[in-house]
N, C-alpha and C positions, 0 to 999 in steps of 0.2 A: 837404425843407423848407428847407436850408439853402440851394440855390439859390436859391431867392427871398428869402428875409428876413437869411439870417446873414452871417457878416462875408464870405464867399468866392461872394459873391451873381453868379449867373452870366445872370439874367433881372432887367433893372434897368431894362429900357425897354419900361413898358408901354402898349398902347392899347386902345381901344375900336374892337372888330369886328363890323360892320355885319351882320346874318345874311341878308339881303337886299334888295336891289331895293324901295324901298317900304314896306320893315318899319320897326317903332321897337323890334326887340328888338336889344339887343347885350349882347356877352360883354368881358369882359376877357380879354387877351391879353398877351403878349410876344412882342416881334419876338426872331427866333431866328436867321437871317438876311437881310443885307441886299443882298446880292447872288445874284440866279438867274439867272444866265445859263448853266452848266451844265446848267441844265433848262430851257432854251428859253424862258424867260419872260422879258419885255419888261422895261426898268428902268422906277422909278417903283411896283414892288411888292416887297411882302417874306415873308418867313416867319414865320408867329405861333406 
């Protein structure tokens, strides 16, 4: 819990994750990272 809320808060940047295409469901999230390009994935996305 303390990740998220206490003073050594390691998830600080959160958003709303779109569950898909078309849908009005979403989740709350935090980006975990913000760069993938070690796993092949294009910039302009990130890790929730």
């Amino acid at each position: 819990m303390e990740a998220v809320v206490g003073n050594k808060r390691k998830f600080d940047r959160p958003v709303l994750v779109r569950l898909g295409k078309g849908m009005d469901i979403e989740k709350i999230g935090f980006i975990t990272q913000d760069d993938l390009a070690h796993l092949g994935v294009a910039s302009g996305k990130v890790a929730v």
